[in-house]
C-alpha positions as CSV (number, residue, x, y, z in Angstrom):
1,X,113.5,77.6,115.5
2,X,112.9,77.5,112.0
3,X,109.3,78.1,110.3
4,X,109.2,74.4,109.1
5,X,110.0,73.2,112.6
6,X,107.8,75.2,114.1
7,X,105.0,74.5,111.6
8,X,105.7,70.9,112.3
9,X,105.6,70.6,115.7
10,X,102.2,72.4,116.0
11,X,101.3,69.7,113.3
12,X,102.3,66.7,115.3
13,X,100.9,68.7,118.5
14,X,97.1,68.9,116.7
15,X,96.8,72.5,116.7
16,X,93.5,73.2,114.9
17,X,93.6,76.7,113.7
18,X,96.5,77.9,112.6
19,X,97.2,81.7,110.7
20,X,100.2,82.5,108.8
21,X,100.4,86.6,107.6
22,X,102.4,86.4,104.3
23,X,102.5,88.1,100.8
24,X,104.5,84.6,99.5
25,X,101.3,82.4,98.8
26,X,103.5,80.4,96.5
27,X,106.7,79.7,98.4
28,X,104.4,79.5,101.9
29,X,102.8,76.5,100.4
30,X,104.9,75.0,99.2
31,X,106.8,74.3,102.5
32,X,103.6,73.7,104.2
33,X,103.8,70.7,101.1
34,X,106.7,69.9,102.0
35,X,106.0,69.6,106.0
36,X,103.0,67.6,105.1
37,X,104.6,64.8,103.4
38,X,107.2,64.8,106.3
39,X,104.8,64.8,109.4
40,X,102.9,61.4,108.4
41,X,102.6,62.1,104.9
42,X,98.9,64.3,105.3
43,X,96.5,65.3,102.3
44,X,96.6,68.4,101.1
45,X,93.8,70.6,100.7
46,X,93.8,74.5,98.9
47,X,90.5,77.0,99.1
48,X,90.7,80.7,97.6
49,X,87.1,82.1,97.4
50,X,87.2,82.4,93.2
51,X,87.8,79.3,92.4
52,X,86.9,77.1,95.8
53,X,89.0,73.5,96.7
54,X,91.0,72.8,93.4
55,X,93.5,70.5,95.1
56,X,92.4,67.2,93.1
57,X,89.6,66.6,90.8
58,X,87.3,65.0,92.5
59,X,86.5,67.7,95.0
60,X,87.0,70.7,92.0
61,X,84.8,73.5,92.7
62,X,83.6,72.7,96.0
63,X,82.6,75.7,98.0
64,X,83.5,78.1,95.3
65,X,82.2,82.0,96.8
66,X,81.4,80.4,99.7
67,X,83.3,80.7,102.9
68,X,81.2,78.7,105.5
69,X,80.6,76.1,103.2
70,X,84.6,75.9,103.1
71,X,84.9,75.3,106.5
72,X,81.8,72.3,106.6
73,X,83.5,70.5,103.7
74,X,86.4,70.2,106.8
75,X,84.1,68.1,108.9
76,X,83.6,65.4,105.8
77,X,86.9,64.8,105.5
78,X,87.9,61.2,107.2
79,X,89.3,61.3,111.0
80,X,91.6,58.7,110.7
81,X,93.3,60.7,107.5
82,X,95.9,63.2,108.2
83,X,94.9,66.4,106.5
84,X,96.2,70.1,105.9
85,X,93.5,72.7,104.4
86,X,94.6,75.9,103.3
87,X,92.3,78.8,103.3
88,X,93.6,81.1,100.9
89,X,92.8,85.4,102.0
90,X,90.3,83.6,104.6
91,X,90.9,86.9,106.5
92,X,88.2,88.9,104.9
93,X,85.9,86.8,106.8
94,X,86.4,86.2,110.3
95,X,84.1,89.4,110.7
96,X,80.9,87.3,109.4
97,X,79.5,85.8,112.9
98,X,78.5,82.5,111.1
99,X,82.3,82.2,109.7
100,X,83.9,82.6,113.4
101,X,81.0,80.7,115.3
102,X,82.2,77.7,112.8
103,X,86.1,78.2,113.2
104,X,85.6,78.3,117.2
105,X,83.1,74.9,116.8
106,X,85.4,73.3,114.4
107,X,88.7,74.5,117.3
108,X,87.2,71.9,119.4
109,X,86.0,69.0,117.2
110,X,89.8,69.1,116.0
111,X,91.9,69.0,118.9
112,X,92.2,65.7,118.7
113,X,92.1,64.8,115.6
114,X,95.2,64.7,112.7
115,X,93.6,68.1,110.9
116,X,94.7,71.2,110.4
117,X,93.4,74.5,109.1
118,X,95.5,77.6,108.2
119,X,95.0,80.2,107.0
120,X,97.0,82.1,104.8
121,X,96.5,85.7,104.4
122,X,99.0,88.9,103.2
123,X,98.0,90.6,106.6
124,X,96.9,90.2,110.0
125,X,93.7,90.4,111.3
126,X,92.3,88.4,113.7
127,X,88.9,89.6,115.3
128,X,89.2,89.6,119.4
129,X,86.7,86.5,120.0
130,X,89.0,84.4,117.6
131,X,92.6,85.9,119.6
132,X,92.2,82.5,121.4
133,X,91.7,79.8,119.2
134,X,94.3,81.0,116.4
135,X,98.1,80.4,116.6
136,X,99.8,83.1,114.5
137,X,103.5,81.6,112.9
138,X,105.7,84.0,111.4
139,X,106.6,83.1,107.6
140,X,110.1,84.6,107.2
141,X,111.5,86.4,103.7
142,X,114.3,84.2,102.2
143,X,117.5,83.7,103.5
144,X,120.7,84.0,101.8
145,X,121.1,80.4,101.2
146,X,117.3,80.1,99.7
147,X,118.1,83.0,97.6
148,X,121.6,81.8,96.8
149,X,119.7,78.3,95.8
150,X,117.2,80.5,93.7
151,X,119.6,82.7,91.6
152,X,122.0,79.0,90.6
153,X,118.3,77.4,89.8
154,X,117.7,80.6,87.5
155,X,121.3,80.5,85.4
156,X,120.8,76.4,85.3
157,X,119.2,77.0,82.1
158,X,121.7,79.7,80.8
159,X,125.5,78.6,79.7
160,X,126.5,81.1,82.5
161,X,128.5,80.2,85.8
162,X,128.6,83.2,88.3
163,X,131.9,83.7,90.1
164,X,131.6,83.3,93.3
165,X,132.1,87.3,94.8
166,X,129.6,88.1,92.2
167,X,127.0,85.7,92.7
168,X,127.7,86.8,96.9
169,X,126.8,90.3,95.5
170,X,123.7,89.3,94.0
171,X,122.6,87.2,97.1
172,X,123.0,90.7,99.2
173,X,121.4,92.7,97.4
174,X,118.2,90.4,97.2
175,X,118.1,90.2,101.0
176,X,114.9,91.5,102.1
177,X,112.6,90.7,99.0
178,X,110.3,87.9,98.3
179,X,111.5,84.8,96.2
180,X,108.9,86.0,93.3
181,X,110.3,89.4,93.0
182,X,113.9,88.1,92.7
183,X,112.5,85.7,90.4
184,X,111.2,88.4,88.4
185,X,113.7,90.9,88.6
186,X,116.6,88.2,87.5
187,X,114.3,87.1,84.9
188,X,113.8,90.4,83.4
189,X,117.6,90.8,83.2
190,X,118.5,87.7,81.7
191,X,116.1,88.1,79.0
192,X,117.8,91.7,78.1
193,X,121.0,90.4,77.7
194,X,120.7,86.8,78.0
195,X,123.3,86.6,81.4
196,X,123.2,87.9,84.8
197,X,125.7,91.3,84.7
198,X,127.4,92.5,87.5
199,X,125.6,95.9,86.8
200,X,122.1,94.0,87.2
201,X,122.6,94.3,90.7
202,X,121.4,97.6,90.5
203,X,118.2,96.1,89.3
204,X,117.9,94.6,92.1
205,X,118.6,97.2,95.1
206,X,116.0,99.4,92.9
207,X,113.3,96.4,93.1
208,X,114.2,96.5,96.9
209,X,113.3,100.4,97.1
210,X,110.3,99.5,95.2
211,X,109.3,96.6,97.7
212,X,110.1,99.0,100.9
213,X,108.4,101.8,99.4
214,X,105.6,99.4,98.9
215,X,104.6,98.6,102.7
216,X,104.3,102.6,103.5
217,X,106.2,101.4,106.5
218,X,110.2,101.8,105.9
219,X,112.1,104.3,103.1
220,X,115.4,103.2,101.7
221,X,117.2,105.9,102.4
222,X,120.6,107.4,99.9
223,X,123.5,107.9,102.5
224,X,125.9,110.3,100.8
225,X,127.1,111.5,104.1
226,X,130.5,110.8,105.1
227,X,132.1,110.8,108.5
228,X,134.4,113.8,108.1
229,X,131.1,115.9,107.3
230,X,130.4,115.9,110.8
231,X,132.1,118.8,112.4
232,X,133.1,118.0,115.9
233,X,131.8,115.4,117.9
234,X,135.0,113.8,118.9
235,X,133.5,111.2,121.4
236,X,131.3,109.8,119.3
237,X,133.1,109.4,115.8
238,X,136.1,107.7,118.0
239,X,133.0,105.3,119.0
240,X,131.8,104.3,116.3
241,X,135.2,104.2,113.9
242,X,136.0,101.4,116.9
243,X,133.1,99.2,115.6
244,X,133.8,99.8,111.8
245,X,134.2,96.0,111.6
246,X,132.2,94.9,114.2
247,X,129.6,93.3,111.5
248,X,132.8,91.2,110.2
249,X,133.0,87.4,110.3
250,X,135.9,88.2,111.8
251,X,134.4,90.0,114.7
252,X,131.8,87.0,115.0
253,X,134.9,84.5,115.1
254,X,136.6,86.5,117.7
255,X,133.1,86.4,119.8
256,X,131.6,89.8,119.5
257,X,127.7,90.4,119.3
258,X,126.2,92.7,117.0
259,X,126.5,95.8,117.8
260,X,122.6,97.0,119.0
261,X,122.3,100.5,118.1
262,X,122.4,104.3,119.7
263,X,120.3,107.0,120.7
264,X,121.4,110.6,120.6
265,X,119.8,112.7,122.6
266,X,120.2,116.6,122.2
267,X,119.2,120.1,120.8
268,X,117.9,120.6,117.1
269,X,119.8,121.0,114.7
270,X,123.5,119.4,116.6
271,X,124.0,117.1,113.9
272,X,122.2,113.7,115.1
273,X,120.3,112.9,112.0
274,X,123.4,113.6,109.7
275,X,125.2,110.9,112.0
276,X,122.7,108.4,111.6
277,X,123.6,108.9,107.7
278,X,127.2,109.0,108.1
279,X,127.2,105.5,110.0
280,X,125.1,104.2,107.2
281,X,127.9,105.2,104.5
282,X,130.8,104.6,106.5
283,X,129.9,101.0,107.5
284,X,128.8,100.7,103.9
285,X,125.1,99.4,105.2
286,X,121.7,99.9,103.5
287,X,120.1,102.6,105.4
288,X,116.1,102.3,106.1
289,X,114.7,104.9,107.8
290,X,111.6,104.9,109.9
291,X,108.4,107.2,110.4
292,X,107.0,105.6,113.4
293,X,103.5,107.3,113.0
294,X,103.6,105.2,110.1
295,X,102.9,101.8,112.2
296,X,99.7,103.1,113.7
297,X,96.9,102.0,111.5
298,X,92.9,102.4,111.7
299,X,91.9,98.8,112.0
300,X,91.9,96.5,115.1
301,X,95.7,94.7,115.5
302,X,96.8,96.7,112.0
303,X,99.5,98.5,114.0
304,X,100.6,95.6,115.7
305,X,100.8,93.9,112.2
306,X,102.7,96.9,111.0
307,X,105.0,96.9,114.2
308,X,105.9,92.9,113.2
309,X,106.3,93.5,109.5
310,X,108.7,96.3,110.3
311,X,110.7,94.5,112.3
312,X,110.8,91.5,109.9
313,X,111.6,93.7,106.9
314,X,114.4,95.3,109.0
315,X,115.6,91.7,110.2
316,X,115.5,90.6,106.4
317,X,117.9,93.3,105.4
318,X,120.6,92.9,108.3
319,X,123.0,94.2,108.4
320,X,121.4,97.6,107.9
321,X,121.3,100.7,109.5
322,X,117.5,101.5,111.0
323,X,117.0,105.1,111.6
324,X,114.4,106.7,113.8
325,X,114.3,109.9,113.7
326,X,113.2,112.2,116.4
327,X,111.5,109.0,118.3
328,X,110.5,111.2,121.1
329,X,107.4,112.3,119.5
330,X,106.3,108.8,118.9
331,X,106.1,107.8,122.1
332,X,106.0,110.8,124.1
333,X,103.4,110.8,127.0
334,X,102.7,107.1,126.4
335,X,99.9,105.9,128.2
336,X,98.0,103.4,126.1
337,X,94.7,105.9,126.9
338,X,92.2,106.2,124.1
339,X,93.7,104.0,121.2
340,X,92.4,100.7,123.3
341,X,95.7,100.3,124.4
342,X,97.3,100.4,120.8
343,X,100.3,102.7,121.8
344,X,101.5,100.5,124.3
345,X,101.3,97.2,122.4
346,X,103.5,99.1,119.7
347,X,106.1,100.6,122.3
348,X,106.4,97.2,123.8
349,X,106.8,95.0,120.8
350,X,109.6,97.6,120.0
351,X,111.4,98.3,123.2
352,X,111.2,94.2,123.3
353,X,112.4,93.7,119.8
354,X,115.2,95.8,120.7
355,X,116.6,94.7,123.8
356,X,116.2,90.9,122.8
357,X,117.6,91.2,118.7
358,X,120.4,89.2,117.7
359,X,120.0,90.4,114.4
360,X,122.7,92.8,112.8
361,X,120.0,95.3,112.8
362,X,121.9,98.5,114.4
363,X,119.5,100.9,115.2
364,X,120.0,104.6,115.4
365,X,117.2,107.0,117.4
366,X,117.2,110.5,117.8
367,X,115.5,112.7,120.4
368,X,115.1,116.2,121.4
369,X,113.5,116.0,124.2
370,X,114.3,113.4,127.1
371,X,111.7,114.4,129.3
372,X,109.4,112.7,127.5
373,X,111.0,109.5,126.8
374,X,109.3,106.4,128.8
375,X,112.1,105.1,131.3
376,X,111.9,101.7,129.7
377,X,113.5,103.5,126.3
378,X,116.4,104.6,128.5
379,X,116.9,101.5,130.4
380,X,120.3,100.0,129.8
381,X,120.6,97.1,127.3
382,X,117.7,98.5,124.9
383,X,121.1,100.2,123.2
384,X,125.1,100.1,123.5
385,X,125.5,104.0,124.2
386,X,123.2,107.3,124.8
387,X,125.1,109.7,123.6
388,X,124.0,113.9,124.5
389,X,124.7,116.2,121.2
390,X,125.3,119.8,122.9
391,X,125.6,122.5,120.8
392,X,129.3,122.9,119.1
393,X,132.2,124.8,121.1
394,X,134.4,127.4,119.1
395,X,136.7,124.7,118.0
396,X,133.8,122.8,116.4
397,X,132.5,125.3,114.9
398,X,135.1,126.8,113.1
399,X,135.1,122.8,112.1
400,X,131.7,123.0,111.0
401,X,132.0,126.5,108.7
402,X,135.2,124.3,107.5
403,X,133.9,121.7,106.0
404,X,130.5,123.7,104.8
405,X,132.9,125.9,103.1
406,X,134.9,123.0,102.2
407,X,132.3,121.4,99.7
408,X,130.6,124.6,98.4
409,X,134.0,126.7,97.5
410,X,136.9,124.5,98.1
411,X,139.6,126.4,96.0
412,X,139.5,129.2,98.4
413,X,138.3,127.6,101.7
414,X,141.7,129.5,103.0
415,X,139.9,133.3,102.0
416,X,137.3,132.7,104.6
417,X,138.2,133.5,108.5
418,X,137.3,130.8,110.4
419,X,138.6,131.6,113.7
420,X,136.6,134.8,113.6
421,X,133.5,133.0,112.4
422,X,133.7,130.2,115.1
423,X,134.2,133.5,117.7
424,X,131.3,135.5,116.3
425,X,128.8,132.9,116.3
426,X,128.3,131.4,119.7
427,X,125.3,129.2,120.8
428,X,125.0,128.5,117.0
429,X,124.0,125.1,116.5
430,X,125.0,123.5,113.1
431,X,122.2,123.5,111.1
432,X,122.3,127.8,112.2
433,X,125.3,127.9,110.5
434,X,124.6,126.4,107.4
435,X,121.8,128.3,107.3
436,X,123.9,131.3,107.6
437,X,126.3,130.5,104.9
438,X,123.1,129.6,102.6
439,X,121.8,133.5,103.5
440,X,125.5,135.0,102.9
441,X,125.8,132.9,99.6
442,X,122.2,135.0,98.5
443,X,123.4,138.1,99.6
444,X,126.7,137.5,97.9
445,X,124.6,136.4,94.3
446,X,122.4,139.2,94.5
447,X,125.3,141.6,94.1
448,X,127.1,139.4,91.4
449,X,129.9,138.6,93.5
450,X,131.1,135.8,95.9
451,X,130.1,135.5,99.8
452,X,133.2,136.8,101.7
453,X,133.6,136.3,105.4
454,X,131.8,139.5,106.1
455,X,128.4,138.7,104.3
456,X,128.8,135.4,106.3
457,X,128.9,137.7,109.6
458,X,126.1,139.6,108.5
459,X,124.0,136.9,107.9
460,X,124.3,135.8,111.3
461,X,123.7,138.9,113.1
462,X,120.3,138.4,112.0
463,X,119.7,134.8,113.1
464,X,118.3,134.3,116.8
465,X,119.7,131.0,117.4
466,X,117.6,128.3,119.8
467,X,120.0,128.1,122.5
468,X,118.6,131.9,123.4
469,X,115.1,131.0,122.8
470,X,115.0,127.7,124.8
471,X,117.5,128.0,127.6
472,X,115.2,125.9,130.3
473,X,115.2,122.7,128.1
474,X,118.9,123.0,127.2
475,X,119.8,123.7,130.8
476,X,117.3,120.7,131.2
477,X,119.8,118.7,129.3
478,X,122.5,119.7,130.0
479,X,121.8,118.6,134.2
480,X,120.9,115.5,132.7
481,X,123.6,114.8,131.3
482,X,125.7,115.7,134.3
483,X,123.9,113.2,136.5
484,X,125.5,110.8,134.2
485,X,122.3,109.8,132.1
486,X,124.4,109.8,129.3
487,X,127.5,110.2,127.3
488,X,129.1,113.2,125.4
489,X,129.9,113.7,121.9
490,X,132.2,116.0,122.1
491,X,135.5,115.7,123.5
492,X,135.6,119.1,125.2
493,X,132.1,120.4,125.8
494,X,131.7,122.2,128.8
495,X,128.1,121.9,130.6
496,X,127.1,125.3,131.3
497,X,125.3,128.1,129.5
């Protein structure tokens, strides 16, 4: 159901109180404009505290600083009339006892009358006694056909026709930001060179990074990883090369869902992060990375706000590539104790939002340690595939020093021994032996020389990887995984120390 029909029908079903959490005043108002001329044609009415009701002249003023008297000038207003009133930031008050006493006294007079208050507010807040009367309605970004409507409406006045790939390109790139920042990024543009460029849509994805660094909630994260930079993992890349083009039209046409998303579950340091990445780049998806400490906020319902606005940004962006990144210390030892209960309104809004998307929202979590995972996370259909990262065999890691070597000296990758290297480093995770190629290429400058196999070797007898200093939680794992908890990665791991 779209906003307007669902703004609509609680219209026509004379809901009083009614709360919509946007940053789009503008473009909020007017559709609730342009459902009030369609549900019986009702008056319109606008308060913001500066300036008071400004919708027509008569009325010009009226309740200017004052908030209660806002909500009495309600109860003049004729029965018989159809009328909308919009209470502009009208969140900053609901604390004031004389403020919500009103809003729950004017709830009932209005039931049953044609009248309808909403507030319209860039975040929500809604003070427990008031959870009741208000009905909270989502206000979604643009879509690509408003934005697409937007960018023609913007070149109407230009003698410049878009082709249509470019203006496509244009439409994709703006998918996630308000209508007034693509106004004002496209604006900005034309006036440098008089046309839209297809260069300028670099103006845009940087206005995108500006808007998700904005919230403190999501980063845009640079994906320079390719596939073939993850060493080993056989099971896995064969898994997700399968649903390269399963974001297609194509794949919608043949009746494929979105694919949901993974987890990887494993030891530091195996590569699960640089994965999350290498999807990003190889499906050629934005990738938005997620700090989940970052949606638990001081005020009362701010993290639930956050937890919505998340998800609403991610859903905006589709398809992207979410990435959560050890999501095991998020929610580890979840009990909704001390924080009112905060924790577990998050966790469930989440674990909900994932098992119930049908957006192309594929979401990748890592996790190090299972144990303290709630069951629900784990529960099939929150997503496609848990896949268990062990530590790389020999023939992965001679893979791994291969393409490490690869990309730092690749005119005489063939000078290092890579079969000996693989043999000499067991229990060496991946990130251990990059670090022990970054110690050998130090030992190698110090001497003004290049690293040579053996300073690589050397490097490593000093390193004590985790495998030796965490055995119980590998061996942990590794029984998990063998109860068939989870998938492999690799192709040829073998489940004992």
């Amino acid at each position: 159901m779209s906003f307007r029909q669902e703004f609509e029908l609680l219209l026509r079903a004379c809901y009083p109180l009614i709360y919509i959490p946007t940053f789009e005043e503008e473009r909020v108002e007017s559709a609730i404009a342009d459902c009030a001329r369609r549900v019986g044609n009702r008056n319109l009415y606008i308060w913001d505290f500066v300036d008071g009701y400004q919708d027509n002249p008569n009325n010009a003023g009226v309740a200017r600083r004052n908030p209660l008297q806002a909500l009495e000038y309600v109860e003049k207003l004729p029965p018989e009339q159809g009328s909308i009133i919009i209470l502009r930031d009208f969140h900053r008050f609901l604390e004031d006892i004389s403020v919500a006493r009103k809003l729950r006294n004017l709830s009932r007079k209005l039931k049953s009358l044609p009248i309808n208050i909403v507030l319209v507010s860039p975040e929500l807040s809604i003070p427990s006694d008031l959870s009741e009367i208000l009905t909270v309605v989502e206000f979604p970004l643009p879509n690509s056909e408003e934005i697409k409507t937007e960018i023609q409406r913007l070149i109407s006045g230009i003698p410049q026709t878009l082709p249509e790939k470019q203006l496509d390109a244009f439409v994709q790139s703006a998918r996630g930001l308000s209508l007034e920042r693509i106004q004002r990024v496209l604006t900005r543009a034309i006036a440098d060179h008089g046309e839209l460029q297809p260069e300028d849509v670099d103006l845009v994805v940087e206005e995108k990074r500006q808007s998700i660094r904005q919230t403190q909630i999501l980063d845009f994260y640079p994906a320079s990883e390719e596939i073939t930079d993850i060493g080993g993992l056989d099971n896995l890349k064969d898994w997700l090369l399968r649903r390269g083009d399963a974001f297609s039209d194509r794949a919608r046409a043949y009746g494929l869902p979105h694919p949901r998303g993974l987890l990887l579950v494993g030891i530091q340091g195996t590569g699960k992060s640089l994965t999350a990445k290498a999807i990003a780049r190889h499906w050629h998806l934005p990738l938005l990375r997620l700090d989940v400490g970052r949606l638990f906020g001081g005020l009362v319902g701010e993290s639930e706000s956050r937890t919505r606005q998340m998800i609403s940004l991610a859903e905006a962006l589709a398809p992207c590539v979410l990435w959560i990144d050890e999501i095991d210390k998020a929610f580890a030892g979840l009990t909704g104790q001390g924080d009112s209960g905060t924790s577990s309104r998050v966790f469930g809004t989440f674990i909900t939002w994932l098992a119930e998307k049908t957006s192309s929202v594929f979401v990748v979590a890592t996790a190090n340690n299972v144990r303290v995972l709630p069951p629900e996370m784990l529960r099939k259909g929150r997503f496609d595939e848990i896949f268990f990262v062990d530590l790389p065999t020999q023939t992965e890691r001679k893979e791994i020093f291969s393409v490490h070597l690869s990309h730092l000296r690749p005119q005489n990758v063939k000078d290092y021994d890579l079969e000996r290297l693989a043999y000499e480093t067991p229990d060496f995770s991946g990130a251990e032996i990059e670090q022990t190629i970054i110690e050998a290429m130090h030992i190698g400058f110090s001497e003004n020389r290049d690293f040579t196999t053996e300073d690589i070797l050397q490097a490593a007898s000093q390193i004590v990887p985790l495998a030796r200093t965490a055995q119980e939680e590998i061996q942990f794992l590794k029984n998990w995984v063998s109860a068939g908890k989870a998938r492999k990665a690799s192709r040829d791991n073998a489940l004992t120390l």
